[in-house]
Biopython code that builds the backbone (N, CA, C, O; Angstrom):
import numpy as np
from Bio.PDB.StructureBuilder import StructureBuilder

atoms = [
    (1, "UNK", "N", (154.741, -33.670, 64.375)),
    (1, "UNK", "CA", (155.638, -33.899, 65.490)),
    (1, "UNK", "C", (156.111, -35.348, 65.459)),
    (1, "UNK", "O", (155.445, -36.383, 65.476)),
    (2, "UNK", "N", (157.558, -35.143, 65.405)),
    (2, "UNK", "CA", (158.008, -36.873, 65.852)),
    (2, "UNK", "C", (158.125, -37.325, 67.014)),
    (2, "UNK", "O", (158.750, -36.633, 67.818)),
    (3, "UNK", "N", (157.504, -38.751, 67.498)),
    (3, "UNK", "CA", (157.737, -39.086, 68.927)),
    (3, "UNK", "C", (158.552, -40.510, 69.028)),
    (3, "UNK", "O", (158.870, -41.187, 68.050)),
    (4, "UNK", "N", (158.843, -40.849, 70.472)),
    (4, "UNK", "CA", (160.030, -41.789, 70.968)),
    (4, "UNK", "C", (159.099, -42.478, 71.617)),
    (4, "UNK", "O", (158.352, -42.008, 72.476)),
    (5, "UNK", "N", (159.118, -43.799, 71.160)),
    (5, "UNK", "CA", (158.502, -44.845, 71.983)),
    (5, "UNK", "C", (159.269, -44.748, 73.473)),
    (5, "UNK", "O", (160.474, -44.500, 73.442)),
    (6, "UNK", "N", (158.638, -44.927, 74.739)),
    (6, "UNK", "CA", (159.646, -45.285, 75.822)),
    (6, "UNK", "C", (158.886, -46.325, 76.274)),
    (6, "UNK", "O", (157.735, -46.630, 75.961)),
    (7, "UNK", "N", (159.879, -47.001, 77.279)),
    (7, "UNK", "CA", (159.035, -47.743, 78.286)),
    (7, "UNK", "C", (158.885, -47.663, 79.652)),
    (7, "UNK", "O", (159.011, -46.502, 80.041)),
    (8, "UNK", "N", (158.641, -48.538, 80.613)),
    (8, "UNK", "CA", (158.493, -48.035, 81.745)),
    (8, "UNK", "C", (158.283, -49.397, 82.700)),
    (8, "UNK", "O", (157.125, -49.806, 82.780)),
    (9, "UNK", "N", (159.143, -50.000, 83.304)),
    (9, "UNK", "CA", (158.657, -51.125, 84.075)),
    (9, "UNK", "C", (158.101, -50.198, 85.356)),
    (9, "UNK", "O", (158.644, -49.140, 85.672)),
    (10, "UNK", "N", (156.755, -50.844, 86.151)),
    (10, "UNK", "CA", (156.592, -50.082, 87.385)),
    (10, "UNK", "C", (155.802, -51.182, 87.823)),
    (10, "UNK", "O", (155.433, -52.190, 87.220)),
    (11, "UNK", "N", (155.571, -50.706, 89.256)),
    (11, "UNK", "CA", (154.722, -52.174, 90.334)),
    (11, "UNK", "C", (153.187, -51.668, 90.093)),
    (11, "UNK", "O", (152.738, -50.842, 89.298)),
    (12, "UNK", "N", (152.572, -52.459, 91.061)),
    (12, "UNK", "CA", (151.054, -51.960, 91.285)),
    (12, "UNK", "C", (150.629, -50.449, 91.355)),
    (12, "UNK", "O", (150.024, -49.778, 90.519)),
    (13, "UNK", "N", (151.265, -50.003, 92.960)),
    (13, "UNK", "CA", (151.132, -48.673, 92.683)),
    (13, "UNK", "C", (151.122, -47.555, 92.081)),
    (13, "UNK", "O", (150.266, -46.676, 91.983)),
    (14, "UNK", "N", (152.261, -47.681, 91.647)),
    (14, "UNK", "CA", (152.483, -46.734, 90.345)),
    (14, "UNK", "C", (151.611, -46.735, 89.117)),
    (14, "UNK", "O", (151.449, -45.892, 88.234)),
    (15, "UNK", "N", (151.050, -48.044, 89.340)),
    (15, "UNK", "CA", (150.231, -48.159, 88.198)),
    (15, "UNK", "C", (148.994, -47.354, 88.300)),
    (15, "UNK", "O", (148.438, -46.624, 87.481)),
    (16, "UNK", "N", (148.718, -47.668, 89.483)),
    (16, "UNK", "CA", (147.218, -47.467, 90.123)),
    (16, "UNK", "C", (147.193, -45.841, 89.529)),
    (16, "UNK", "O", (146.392, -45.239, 88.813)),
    (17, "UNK", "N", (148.358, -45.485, 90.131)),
    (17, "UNK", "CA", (148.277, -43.864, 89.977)),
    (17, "UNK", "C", (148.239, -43.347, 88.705)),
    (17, "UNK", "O", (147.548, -42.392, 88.351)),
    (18, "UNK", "N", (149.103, -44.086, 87.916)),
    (18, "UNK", "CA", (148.949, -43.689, 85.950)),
    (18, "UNK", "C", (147.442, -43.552, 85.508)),
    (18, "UNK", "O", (146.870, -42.764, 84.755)),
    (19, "UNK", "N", (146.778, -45.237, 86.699)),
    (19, "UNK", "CA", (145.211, -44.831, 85.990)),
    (19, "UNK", "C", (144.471, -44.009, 86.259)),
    (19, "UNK", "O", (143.690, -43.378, 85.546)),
    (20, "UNK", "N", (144.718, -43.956, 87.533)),
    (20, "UNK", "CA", (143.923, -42.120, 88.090)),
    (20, "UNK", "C", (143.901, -41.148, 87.242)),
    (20, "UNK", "O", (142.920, -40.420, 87.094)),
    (21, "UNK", "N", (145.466, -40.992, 86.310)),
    (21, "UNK", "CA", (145.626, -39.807, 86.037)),
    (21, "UNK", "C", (144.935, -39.692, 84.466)),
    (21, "UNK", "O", (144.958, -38.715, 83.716)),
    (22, "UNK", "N", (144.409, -40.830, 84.274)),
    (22, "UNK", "CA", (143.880, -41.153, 82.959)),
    (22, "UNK", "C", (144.513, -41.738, 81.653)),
    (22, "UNK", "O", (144.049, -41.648, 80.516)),
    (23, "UNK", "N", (145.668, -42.357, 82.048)),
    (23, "UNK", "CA", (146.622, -43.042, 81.845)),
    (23, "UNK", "C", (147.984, -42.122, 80.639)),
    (23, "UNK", "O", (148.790, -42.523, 79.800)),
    (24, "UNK", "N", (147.458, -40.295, 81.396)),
    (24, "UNK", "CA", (147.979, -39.237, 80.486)),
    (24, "UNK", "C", (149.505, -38.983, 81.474)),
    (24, "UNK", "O", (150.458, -38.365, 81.001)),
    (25, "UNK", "N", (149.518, -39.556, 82.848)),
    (25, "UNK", "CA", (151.124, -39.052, 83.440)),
    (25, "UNK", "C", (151.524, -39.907, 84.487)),
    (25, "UNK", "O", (150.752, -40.616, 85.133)),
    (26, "UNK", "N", (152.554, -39.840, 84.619)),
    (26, "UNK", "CA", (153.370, -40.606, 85.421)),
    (26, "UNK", "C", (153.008, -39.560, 87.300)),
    (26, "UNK", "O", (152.377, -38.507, 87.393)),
    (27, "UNK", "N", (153.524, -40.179, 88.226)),
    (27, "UNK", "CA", (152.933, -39.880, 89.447)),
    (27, "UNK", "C", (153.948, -39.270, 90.162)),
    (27, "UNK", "O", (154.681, -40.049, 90.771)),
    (28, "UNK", "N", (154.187, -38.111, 90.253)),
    (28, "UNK", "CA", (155.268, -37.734, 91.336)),
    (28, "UNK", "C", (156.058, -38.390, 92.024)),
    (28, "UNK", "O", (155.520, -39.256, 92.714)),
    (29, "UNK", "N", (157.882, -38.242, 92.145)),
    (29, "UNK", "CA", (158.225, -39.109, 92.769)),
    (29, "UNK", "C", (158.524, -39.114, 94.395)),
    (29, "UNK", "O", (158.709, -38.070, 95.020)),
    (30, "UNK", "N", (158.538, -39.972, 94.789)),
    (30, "UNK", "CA", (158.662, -39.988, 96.241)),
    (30, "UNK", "C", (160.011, -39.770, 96.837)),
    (30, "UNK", "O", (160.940, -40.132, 96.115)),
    (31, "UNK", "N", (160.328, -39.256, 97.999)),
    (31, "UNK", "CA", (161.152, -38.326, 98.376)),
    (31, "UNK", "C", (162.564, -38.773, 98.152)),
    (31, "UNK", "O", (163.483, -38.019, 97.829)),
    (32, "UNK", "N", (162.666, -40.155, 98.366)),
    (32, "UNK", "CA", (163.766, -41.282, 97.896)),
    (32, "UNK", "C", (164.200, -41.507, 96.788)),
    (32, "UNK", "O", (165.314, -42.010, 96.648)),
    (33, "UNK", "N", (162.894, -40.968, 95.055)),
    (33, "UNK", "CA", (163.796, -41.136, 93.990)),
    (33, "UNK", "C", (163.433, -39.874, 93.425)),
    (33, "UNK", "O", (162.347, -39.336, 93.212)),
    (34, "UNK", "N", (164.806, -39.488, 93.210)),
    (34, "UNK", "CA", (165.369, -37.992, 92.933)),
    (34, "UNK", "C", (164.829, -37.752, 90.891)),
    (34, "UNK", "O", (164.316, -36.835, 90.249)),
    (35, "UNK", "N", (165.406, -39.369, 90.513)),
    (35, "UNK", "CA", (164.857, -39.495, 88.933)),
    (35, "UNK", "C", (163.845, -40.406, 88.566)),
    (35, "UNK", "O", (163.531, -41.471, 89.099)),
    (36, "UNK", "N", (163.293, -39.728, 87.393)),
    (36, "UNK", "CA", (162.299, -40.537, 86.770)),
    (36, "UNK", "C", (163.473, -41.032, 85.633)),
    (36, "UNK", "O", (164.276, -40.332, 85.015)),
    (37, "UNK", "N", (163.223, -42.787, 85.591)),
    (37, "UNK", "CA", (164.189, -43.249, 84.600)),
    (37, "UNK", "C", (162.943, -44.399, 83.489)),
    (37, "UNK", "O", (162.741, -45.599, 83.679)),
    (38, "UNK", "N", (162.370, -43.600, 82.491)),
    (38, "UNK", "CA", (162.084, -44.497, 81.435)),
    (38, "UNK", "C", (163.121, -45.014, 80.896)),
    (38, "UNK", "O", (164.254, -44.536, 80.961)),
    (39, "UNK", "N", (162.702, -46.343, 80.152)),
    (39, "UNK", "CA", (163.786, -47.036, 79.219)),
    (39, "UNK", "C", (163.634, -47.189, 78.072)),
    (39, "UNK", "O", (162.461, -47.175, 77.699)),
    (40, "UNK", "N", (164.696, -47.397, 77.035)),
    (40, "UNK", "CA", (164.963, -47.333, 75.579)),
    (40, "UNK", "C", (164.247, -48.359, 74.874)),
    (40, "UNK", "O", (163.918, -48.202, 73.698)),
    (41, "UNK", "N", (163.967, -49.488, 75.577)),
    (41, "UNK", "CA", (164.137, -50.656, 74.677)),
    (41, "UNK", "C", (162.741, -51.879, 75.727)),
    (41, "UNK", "O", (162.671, -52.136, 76.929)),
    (42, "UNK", "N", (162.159, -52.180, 74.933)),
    (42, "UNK", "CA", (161.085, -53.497, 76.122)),
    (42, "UNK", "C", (162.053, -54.343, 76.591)),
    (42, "UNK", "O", (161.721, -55.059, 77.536)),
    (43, "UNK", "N", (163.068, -54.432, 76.205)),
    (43, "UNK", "CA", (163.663, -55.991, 76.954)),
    (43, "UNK", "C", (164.028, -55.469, 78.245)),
    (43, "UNK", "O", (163.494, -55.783, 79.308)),
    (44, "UNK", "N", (164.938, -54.680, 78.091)),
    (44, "UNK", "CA", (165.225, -53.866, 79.460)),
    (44, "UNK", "C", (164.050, -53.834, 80.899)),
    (44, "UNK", "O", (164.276, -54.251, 82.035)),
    (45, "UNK", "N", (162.792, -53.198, 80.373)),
    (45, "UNK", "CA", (162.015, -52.877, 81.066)),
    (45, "UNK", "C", (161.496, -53.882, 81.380)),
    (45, "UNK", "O", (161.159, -53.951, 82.561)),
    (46, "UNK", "N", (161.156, -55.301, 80.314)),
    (46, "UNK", "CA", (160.811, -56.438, 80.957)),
    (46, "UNK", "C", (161.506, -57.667, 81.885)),
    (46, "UNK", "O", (161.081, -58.690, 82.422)),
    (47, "UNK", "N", (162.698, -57.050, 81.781)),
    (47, "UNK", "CA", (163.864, -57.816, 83.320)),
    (47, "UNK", "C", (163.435, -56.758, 84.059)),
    (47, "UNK", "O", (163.309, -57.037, 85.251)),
    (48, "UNK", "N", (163.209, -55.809, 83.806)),
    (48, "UNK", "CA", (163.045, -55.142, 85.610)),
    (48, "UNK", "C", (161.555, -55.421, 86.261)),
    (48, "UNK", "O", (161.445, -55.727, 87.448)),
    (49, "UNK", "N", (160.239, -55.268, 85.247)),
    (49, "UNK", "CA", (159.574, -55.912, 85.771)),
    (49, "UNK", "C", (159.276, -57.263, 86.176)),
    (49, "UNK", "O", (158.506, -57.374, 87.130)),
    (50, "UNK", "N", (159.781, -58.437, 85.583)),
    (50, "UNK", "CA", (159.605, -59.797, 85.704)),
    (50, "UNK", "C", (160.696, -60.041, 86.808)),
    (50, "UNK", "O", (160.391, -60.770, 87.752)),
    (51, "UNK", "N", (162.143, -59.392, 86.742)),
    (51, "UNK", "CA", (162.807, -59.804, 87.823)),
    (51, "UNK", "C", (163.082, -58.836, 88.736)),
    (51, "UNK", "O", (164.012, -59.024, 89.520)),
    (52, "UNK", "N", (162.547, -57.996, 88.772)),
    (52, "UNK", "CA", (162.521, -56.861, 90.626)),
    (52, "UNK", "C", (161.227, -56.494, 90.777)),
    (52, "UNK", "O", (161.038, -56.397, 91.989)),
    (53, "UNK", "N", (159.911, -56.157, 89.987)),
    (53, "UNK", "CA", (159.019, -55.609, 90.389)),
    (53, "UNK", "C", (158.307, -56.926, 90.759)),
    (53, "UNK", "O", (157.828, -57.025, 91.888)),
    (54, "UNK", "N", (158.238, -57.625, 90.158)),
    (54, "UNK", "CA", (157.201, -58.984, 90.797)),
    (54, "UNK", "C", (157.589, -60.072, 92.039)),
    (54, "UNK", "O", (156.880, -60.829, 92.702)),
    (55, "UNK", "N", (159.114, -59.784, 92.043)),
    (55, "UNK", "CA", (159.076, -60.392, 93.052)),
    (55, "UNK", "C", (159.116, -59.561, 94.504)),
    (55, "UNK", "O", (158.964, -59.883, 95.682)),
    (56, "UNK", "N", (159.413, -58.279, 93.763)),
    (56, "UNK", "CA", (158.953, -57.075, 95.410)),
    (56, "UNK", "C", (157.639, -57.152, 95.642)),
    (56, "UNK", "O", (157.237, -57.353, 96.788)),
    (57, "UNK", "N", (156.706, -56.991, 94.501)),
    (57, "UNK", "CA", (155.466, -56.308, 94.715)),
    (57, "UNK", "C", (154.572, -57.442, 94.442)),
    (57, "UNK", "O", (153.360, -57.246, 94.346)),
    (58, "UNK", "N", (154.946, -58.306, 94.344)),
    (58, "UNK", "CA", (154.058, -59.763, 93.480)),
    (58, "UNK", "C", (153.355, -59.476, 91.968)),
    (58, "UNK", "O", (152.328, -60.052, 91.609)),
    (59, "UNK", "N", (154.112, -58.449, 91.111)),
    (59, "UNK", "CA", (153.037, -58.191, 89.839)),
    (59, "UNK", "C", (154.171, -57.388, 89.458)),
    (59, "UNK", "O", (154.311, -56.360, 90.120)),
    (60, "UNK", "N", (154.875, -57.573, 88.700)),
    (60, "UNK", "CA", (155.594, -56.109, 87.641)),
    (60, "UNK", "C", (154.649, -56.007, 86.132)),
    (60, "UNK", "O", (154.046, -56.931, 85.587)),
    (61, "UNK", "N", (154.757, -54.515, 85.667)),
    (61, "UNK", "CA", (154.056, -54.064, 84.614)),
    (61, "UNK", "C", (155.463, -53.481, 83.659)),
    (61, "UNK", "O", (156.465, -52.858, 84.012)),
    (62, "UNK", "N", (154.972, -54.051, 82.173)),
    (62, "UNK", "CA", (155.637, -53.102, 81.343)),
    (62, "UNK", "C", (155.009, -51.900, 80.596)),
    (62, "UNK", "O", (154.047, -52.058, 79.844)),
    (63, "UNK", "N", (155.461, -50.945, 80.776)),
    (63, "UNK", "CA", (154.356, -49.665, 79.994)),
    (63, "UNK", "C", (155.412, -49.307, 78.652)),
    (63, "UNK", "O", (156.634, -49.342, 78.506)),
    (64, "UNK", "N", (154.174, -48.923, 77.714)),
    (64, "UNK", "CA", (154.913, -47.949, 76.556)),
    (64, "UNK", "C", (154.411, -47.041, 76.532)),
    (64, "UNK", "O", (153.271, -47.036, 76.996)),
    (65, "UNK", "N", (154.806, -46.151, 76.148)),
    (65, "UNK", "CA", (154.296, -44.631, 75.919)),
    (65, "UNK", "C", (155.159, -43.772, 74.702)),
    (65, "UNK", "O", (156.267, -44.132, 74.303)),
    (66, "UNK", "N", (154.666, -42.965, 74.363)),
    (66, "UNK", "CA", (155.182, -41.954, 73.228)),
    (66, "UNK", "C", (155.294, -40.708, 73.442)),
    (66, "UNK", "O", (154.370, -39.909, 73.594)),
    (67, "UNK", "N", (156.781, -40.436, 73.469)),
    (67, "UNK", "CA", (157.370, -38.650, 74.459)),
    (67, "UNK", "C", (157.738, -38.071, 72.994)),
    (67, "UNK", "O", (158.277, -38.876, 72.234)),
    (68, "UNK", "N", (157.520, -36.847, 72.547)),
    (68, "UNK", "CA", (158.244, -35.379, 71.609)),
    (68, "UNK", "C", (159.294, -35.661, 71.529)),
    (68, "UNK", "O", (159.949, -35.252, 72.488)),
    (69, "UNK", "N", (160.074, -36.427, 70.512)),
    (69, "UNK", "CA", (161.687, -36.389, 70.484)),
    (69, "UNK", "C", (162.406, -35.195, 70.608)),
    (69, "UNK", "O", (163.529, -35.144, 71.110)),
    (70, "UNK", "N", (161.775, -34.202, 70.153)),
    (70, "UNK", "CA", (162.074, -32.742, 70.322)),
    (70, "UNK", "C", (162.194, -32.299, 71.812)),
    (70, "UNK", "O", (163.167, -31.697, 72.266)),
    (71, "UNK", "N", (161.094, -32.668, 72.516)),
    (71, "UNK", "CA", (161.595, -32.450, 74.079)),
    (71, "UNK", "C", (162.497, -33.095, 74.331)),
    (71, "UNK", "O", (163.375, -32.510, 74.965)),
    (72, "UNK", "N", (162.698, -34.288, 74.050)),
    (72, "UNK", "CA", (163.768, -35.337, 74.472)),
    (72, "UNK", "C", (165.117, -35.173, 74.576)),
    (72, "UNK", "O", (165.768, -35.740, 75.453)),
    (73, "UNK", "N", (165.680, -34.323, 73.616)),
    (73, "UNK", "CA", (166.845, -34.097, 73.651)),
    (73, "UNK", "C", (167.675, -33.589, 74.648)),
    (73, "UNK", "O", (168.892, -33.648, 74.823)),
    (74, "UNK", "N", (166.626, -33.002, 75.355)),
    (74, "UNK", "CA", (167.344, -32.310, 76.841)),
    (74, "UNK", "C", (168.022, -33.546, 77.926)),
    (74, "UNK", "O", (168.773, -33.321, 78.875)),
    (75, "UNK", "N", (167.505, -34.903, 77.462)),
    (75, "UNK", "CA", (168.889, -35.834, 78.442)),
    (75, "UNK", "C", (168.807, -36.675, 77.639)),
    (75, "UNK", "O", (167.984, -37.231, 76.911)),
    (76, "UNK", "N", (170.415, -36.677, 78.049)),
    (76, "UNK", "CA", (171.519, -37.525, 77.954)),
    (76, "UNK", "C", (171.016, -39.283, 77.313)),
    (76, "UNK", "O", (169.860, -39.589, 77.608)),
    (77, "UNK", "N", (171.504, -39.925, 76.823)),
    (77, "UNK", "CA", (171.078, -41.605, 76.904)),
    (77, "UNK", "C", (171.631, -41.579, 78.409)),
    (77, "UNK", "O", (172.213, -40.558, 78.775)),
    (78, "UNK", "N", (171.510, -42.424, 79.111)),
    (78, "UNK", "CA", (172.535, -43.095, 79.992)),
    (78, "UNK", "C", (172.325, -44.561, 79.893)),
    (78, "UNK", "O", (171.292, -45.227, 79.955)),
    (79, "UNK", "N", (173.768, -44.947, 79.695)),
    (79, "UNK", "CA", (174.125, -46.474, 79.462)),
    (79, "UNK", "C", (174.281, -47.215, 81.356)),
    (79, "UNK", "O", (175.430, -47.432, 81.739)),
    (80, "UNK", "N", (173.349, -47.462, 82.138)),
    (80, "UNK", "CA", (173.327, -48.422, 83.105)),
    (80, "UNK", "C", (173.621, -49.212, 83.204)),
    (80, "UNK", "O", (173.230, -49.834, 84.193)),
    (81, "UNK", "N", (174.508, -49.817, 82.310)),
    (81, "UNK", "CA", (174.984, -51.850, 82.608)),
    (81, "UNK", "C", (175.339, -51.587, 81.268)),
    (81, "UNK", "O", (175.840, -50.573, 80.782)),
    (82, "UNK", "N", (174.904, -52.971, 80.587)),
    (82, "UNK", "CA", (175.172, -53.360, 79.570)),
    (82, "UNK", "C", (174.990, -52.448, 78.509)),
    (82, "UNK", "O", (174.746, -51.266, 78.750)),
    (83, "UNK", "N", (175.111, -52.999, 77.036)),
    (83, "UNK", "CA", (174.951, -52.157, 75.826)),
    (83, "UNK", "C", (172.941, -51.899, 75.761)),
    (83, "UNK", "O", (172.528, -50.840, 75.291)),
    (84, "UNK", "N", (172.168, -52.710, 76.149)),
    (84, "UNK", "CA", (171.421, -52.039, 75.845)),
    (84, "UNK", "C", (170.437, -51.898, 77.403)),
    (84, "UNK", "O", (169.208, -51.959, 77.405)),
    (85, "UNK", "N", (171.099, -51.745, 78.381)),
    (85, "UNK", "CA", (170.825, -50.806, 79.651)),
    (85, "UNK", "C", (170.494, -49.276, 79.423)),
    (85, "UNK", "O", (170.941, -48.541, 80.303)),
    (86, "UNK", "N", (169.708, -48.593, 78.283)),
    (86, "UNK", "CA", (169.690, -47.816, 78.207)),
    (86, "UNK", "C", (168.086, -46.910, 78.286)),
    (86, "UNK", "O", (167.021, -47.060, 77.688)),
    (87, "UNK", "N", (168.693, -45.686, 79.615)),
    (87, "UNK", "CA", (167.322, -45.031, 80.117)),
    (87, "UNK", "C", (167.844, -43.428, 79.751)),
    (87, "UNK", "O", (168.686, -42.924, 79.008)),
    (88, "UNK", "N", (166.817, -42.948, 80.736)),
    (88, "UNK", "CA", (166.544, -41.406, 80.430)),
    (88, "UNK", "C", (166.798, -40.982, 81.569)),
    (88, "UNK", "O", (166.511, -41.865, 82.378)),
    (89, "UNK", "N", (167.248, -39.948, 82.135)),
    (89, "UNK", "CA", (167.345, -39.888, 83.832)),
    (89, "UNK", "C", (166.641, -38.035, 83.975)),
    (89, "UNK", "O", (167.235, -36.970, 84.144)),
    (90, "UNK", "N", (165.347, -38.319, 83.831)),
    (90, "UNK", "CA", (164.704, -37.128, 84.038)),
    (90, "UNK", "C", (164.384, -36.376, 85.396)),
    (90, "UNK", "O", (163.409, -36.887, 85.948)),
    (91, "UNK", "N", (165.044, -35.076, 86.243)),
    (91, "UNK", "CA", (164.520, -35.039, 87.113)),
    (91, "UNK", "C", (163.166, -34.719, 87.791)),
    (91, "UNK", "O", (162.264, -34.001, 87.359)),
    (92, "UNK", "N", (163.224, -35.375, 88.891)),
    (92, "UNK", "CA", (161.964, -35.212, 89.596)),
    (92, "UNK", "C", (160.608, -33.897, 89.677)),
    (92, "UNK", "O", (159.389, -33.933, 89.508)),
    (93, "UNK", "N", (161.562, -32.857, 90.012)),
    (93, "UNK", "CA", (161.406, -31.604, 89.419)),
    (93, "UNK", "C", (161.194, -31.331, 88.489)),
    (93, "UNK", "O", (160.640, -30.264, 88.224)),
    (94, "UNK", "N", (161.540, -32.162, 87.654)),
    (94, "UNK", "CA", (160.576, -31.909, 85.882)),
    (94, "UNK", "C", (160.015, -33.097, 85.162)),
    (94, "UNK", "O", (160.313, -33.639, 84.097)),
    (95, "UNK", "N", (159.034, -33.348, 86.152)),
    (95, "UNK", "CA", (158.637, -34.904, 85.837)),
    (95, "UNK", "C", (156.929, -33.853, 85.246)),
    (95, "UNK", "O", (156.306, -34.053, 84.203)),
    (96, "UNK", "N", (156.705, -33.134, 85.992)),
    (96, "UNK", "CA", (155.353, -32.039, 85.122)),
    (96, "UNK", "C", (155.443, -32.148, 83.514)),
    (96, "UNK", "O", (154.755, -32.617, 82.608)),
    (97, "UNK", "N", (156.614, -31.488, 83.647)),
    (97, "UNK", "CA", (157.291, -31.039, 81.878)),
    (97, "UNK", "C", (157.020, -31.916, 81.025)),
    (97, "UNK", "O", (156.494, -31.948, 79.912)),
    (98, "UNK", "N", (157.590, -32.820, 81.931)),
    (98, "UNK", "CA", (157.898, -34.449, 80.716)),
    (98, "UNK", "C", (156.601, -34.420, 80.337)),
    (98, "UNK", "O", (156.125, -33.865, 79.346)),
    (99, "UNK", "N", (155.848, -35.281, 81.492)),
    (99, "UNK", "CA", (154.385, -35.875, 81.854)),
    (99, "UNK", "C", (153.777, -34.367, 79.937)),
    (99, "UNK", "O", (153.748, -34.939, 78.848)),
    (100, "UNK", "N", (153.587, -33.508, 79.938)),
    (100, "UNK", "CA", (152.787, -32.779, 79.180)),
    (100, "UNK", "C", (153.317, -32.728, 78.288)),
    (100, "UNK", "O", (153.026, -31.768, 77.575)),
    (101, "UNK", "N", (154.600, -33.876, 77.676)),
    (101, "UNK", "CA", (155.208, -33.848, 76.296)),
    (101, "UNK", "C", (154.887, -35.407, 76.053)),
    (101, "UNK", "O", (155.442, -35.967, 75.107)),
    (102, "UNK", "N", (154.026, -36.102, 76.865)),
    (102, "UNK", "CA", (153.478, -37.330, 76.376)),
    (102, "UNK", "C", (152.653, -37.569, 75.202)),
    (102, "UNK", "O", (151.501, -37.337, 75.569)),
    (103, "UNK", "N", (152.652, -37.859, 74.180)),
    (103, "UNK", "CA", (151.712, -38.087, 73.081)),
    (103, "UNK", "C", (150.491, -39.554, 72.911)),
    (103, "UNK", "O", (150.754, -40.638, 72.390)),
    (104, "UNK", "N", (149.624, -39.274, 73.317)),
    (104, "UNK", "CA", (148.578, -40.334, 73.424)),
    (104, "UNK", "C", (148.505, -40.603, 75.053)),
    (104, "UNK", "O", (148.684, -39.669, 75.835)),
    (105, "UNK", "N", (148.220, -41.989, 75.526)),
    (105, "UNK", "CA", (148.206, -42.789, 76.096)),
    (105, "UNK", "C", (149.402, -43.754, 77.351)),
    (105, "UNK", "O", (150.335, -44.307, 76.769)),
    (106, "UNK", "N", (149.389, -43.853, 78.184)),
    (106, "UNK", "CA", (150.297, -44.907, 78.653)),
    (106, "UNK", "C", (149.838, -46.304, 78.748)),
    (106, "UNK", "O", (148.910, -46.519, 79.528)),
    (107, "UNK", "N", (150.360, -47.340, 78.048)),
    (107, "UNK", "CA", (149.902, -48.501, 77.590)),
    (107, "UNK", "C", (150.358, -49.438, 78.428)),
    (107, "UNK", "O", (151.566, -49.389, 78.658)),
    (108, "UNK", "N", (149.714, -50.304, 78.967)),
    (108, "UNK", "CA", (150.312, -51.558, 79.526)),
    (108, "UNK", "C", (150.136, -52.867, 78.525)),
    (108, "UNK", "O", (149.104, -53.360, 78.071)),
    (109, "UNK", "N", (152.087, -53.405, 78.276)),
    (109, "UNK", "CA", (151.820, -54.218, 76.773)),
    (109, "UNK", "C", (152.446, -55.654, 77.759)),
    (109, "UNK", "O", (152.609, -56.706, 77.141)),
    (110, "UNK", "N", (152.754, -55.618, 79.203)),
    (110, "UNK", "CA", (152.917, -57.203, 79.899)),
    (110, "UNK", "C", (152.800, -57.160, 81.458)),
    (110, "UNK", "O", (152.997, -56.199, 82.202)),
    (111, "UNK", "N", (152.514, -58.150, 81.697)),
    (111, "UNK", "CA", (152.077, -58.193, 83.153)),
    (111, "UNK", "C", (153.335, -59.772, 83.420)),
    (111, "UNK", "O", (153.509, -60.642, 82.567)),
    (112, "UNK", "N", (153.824, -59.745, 84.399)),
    (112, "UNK", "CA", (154.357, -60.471, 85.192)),
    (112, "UNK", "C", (154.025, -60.300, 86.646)),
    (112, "UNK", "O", (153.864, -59.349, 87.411)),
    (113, "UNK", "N", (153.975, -62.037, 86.733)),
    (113, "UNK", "CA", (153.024, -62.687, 88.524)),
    (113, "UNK", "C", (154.245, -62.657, 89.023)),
    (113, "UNK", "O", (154.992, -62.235, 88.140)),
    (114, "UNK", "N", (155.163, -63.028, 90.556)),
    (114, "UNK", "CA", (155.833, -63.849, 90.726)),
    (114, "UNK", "C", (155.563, -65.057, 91.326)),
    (114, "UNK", "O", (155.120, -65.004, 92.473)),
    (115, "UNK", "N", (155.771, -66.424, 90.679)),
    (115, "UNK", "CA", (155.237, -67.716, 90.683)),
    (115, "UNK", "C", (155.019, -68.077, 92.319)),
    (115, "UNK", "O", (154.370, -68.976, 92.853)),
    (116, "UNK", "N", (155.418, -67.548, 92.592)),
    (116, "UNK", "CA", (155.555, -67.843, 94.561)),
    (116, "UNK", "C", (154.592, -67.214, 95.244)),
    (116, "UNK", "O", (154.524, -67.262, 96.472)),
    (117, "UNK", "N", (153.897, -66.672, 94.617)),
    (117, "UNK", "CA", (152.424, -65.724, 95.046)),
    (117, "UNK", "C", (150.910, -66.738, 94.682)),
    (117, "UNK", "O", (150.424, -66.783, 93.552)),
    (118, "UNK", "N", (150.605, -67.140, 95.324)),
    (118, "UNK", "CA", (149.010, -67.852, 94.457)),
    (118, "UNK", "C", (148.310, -66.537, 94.740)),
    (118, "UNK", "O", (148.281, -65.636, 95.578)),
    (119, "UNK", "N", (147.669, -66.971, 93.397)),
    (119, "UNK", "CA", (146.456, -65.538, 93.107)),
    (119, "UNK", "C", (145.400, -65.976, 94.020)),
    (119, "UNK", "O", (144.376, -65.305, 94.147)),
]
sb = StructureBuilder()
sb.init_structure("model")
sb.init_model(0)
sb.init_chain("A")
sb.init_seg("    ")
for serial, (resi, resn, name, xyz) in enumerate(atoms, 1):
    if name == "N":
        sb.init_residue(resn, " ", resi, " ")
    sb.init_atom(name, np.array(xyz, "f"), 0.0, 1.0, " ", f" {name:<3s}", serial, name[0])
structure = sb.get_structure()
């Protein structure tokens, strides 16, 4: 089987919940986000954690993980901004599906503080 690196910027919580799950799935989404949006590329994911998750949550995380390119094909790239603004826009409703086409592990490869927080 071939797989797709993705990534995943997310805050504390979300995290908390990846580890619950044994760091095998992502956590149901809450009633407000309709998609689960992994991203293509670490740079991407590390502006969203270093510049929206840490300064919302005081801590953004970057995750990698490895999805079935074969499942994958069912969406679209979507280009969000720039040329390499590029995610997955999986729905909520099939965030199960995904979650059991994960291969290995969900990895946390950076942590960002925001400097305005003392630990």
């Amino acid at each position: 089987m071939t797989t797709t690196t993705l990534w995943r910027p997310c805050g504390p919580a979300e995290l908390d919940l990846v580890r619950e799950s044994g760091w095998t799935a992502w956590p149901p989404r809450l009633p407000e986000q309709p998609i689960f949006y992994p991203v293509l590329n670490e740079d991407y994911a590390t502006r969203i954690a270093r510049d929206w998750n840490a300064p919302r949550d005081g801590v953004g995380y970057v995750t990698r993980f490895e999805v079935d390119t074969a499942f994958l094909e069912r969406y679209p790239v979507q280009q969000a901004g720039g040329n390499t603004i590029l995610e997955l826009w999986v729905p909520a409703e099939e965030l199960d599906d995904f979650n059991r086409h994960i291969t290995g592990t969900i990895e946390v490869t950076a942590e960002y503080r925001d400097p305005a927080i003392k630990p």
